[in-house]
VMD Tcl script that builds the backbone (N, CA, C; Angstrom):
set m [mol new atoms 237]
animate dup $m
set s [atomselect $m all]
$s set {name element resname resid chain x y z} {
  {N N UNK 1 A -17.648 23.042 -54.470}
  {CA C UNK 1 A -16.679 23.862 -53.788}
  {C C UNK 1 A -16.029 24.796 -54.817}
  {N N UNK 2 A -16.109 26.419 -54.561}
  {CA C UNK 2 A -15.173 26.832 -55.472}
  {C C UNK 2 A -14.044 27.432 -54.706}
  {N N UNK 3 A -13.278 26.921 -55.837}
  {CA C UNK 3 A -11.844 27.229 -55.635}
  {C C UNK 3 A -11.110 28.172 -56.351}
  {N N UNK 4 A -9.794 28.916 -55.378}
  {CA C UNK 4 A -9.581 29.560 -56.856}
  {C C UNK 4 A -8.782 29.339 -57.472}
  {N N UNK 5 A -8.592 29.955 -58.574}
  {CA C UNK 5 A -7.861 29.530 -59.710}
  {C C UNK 5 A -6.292 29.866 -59.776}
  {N N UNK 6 A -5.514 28.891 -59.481}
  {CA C UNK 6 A -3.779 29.508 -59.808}
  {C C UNK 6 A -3.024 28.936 -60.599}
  {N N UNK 7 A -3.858 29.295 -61.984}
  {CA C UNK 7 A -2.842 28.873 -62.502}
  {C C UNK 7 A -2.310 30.208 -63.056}
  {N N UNK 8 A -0.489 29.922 -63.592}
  {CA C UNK 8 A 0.083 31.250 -64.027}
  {C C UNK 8 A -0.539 32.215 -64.673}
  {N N UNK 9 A -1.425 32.356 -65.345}
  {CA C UNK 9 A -1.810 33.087 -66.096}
  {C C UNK 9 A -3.058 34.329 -65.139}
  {N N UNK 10 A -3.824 33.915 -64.142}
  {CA C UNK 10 A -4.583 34.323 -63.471}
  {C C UNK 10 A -3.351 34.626 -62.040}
  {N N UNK 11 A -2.329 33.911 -62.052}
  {CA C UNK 11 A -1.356 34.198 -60.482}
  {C C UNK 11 A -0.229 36.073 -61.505}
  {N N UNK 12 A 0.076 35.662 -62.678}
  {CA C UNK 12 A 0.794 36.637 -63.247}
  {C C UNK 12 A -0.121 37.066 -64.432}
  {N N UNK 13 A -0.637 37.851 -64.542}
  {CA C UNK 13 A -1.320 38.350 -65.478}
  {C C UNK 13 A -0.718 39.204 -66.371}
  {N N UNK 14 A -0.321 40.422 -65.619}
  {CA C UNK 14 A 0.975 41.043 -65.734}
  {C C UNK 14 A 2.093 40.803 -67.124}
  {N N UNK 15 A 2.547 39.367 -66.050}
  {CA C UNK 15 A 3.524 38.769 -67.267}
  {C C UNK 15 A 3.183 37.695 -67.980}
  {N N UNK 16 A 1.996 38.089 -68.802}
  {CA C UNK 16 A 1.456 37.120 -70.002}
  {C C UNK 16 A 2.228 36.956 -71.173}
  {N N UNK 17 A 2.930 37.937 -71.938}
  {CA C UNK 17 A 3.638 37.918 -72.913}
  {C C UNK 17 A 4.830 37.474 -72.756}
  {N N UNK 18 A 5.239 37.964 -71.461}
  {CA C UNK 18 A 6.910 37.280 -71.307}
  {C C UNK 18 A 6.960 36.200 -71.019}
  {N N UNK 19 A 5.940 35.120 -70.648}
  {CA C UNK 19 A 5.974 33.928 -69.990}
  {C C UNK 19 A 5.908 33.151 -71.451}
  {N N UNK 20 A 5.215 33.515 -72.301}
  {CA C UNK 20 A 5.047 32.863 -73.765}
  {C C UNK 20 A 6.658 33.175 -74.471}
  {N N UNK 21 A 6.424 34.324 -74.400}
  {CA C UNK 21 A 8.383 34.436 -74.743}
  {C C UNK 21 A 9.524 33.173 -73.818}
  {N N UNK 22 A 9.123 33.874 -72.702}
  {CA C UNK 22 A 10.265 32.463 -72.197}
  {C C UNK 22 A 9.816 30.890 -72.391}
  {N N UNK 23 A 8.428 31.117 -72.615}
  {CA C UNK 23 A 8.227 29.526 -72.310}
  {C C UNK 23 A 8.990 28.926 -73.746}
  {N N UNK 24 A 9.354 29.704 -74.774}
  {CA C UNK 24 A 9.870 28.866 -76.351}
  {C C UNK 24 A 11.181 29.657 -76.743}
  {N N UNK 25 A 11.621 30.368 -75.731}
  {CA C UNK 25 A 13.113 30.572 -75.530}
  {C C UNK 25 A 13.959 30.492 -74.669}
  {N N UNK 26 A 13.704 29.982 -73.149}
  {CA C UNK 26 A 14.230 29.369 -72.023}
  {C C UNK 26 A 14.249 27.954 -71.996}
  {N N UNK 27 A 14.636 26.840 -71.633}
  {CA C UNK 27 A 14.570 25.543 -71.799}
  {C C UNK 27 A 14.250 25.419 -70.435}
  {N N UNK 28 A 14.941 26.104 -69.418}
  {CA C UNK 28 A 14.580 26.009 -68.166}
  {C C UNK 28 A 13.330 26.616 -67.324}
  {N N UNK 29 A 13.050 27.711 -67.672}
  {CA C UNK 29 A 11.557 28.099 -67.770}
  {C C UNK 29 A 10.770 27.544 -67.962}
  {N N UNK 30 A 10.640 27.108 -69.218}
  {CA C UNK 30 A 9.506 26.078 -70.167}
  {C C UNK 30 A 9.147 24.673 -69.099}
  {N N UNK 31 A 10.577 24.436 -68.661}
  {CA C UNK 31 A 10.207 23.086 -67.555}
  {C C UNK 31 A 9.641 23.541 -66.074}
  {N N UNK 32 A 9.944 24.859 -65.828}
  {CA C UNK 32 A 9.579 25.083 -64.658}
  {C C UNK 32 A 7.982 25.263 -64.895}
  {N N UNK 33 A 7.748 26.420 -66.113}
  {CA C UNK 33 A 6.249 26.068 -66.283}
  {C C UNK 33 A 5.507 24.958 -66.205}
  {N N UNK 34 A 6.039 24.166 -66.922}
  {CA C UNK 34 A 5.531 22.777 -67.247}
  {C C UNK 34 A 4.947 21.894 -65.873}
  {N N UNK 35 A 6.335 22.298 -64.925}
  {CA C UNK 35 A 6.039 21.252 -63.490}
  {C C UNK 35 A 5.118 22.048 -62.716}
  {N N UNK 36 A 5.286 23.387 -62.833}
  {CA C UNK 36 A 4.244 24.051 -62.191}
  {C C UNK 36 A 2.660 23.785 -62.496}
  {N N UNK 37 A 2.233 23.652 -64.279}
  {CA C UNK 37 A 1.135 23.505 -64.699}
  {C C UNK 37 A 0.419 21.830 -64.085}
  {N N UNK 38 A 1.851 21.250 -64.266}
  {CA C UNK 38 A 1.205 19.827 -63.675}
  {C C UNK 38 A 0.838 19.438 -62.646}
  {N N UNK 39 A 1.889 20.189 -61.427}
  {CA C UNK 39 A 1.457 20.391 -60.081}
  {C C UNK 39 A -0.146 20.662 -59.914}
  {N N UNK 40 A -0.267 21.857 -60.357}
  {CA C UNK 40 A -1.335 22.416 -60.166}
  {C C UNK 40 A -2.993 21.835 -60.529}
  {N N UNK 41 A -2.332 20.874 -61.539}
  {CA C UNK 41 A -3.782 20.063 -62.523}
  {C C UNK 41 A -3.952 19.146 -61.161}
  {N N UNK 42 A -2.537 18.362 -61.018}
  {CA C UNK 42 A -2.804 17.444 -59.999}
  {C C UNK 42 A -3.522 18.078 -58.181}
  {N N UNK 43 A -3.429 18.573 -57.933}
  {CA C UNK 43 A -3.684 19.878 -56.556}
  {C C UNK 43 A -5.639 20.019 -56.740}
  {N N UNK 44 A -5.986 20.610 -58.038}
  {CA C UNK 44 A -6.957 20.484 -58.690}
  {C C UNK 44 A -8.359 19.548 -58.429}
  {N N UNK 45 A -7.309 18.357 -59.109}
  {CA C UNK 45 A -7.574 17.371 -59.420}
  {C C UNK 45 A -8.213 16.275 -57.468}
  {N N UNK 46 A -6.994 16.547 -56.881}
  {CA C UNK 46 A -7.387 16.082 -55.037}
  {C C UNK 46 A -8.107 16.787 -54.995}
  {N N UNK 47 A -8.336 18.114 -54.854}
  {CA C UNK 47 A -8.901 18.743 -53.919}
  {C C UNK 47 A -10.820 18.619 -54.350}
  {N N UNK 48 A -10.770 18.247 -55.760}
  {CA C UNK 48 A -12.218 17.865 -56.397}
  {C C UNK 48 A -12.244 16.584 -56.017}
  {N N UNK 49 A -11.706 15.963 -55.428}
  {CA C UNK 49 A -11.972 14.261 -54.474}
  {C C UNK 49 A -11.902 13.198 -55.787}
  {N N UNK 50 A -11.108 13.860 -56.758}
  {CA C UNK 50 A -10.537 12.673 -57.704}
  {C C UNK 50 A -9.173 12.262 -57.240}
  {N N UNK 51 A -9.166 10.974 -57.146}
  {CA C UNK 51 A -7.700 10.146 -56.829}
  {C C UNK 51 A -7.972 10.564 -55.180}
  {N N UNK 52 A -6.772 9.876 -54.480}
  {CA C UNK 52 A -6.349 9.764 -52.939}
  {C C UNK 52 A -5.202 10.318 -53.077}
  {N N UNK 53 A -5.258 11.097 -51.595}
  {CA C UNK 53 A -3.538 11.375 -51.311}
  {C C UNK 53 A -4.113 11.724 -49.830}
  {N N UNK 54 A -3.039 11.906 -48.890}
  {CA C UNK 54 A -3.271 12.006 -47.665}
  {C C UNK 54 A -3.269 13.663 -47.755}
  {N N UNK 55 A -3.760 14.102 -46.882}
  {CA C UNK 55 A -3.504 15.723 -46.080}
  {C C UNK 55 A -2.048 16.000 -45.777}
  {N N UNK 56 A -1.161 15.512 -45.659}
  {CA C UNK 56 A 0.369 15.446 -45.225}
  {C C UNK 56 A 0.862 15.747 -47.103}
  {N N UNK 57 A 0.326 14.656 -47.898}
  {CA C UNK 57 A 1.094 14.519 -49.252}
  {C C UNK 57 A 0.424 16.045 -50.016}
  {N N UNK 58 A -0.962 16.201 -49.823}
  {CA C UNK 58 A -1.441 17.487 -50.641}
  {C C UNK 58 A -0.392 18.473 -50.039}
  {N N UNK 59 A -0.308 18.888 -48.862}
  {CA C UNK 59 A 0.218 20.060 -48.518}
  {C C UNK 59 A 1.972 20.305 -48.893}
  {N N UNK 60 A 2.480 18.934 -49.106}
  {CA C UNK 60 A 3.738 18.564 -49.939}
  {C C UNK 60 A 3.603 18.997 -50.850}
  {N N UNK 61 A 2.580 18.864 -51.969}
  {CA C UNK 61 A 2.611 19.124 -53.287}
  {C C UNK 61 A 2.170 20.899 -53.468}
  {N N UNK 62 A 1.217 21.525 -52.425}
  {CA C UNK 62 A 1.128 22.683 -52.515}
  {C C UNK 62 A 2.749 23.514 -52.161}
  {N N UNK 63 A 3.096 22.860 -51.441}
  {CA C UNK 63 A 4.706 23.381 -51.156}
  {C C UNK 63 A 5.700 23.273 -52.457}
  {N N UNK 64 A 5.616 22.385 -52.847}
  {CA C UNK 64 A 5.901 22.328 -54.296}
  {C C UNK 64 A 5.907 23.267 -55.329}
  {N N UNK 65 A 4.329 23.579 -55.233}
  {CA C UNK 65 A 4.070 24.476 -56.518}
  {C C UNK 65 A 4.270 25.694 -56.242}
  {N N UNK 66 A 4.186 26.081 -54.674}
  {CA C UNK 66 A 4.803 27.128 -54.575}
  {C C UNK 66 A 5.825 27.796 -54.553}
  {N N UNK 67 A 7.113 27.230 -54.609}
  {CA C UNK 67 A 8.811 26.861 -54.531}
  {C C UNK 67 A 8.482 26.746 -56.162}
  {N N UNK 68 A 8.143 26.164 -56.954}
  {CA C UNK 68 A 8.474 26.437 -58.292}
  {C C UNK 68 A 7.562 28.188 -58.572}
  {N N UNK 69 A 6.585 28.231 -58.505}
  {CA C UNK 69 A 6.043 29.769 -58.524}
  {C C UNK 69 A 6.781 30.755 -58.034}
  {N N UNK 70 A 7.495 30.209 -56.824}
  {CA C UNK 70 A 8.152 31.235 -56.431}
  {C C UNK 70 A 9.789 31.335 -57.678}
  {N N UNK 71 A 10.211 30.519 -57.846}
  {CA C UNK 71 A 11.143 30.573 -58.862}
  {C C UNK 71 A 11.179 31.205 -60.659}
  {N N UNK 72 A 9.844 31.033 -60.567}
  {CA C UNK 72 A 9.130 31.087 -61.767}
  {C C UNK 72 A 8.849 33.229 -62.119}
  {N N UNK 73 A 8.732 32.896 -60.895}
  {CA C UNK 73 A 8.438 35.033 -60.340}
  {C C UNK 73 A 9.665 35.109 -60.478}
  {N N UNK 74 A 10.247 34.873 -60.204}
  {CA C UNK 74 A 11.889 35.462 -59.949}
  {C C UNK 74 A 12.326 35.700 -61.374}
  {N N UNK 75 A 12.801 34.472 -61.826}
  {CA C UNK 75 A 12.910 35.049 -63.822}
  {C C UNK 75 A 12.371 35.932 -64.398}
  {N N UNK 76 A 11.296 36.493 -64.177}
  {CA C UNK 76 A 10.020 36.925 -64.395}
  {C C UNK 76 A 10.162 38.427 -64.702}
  {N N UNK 77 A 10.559 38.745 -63.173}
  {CA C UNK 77 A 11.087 40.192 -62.701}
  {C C UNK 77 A 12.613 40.411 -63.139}
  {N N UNK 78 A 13.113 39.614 -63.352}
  {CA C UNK 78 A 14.925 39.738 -64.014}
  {C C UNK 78 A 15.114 39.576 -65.322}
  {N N UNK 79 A 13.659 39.780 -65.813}
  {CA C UNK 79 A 13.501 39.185 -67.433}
  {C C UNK 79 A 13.205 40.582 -68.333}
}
mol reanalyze $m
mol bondsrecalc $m
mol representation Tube
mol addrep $m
């Protein structure tokens, strides 16, 4: 199955340099990246039929990563 790819760097391309800037001069950034990157490994990770989670819990966790992405844009553009 291919899937595509979201992680920040392919979702903001754009803002490649500023995301490296904030990620080691924001403390709060750096974590939002962080939960976002992990979200996403894990999302990944189900949807390639490694580990269990129900259809109810994936679409939780895609809600997730998107509420942090969406937060993550926001700094982004005010940065």
């Amino acid at each position: 199955m291919d899937l595509l790819n979201h992680d920040l760097a392919h979702e903001f391309p754009e803002y490649l340099a500023k995301m490296r800037s904030l990620k080691v001069s924001d403390p709060h950034f750096a974590e939002l990246f962080a939960r976002y990157d992990a979200d996403n490994h894990a999302i990944i990770k189900y949807e390639q039929g490694v580990g269990a989670i129900t259809d109810e819990g994936l679409e939780d966790l895609k809600k997730k990563r998107l509420k942090t992405k969406d937060e993550i844009y926001q700094i982004l553009k005010k940065s």
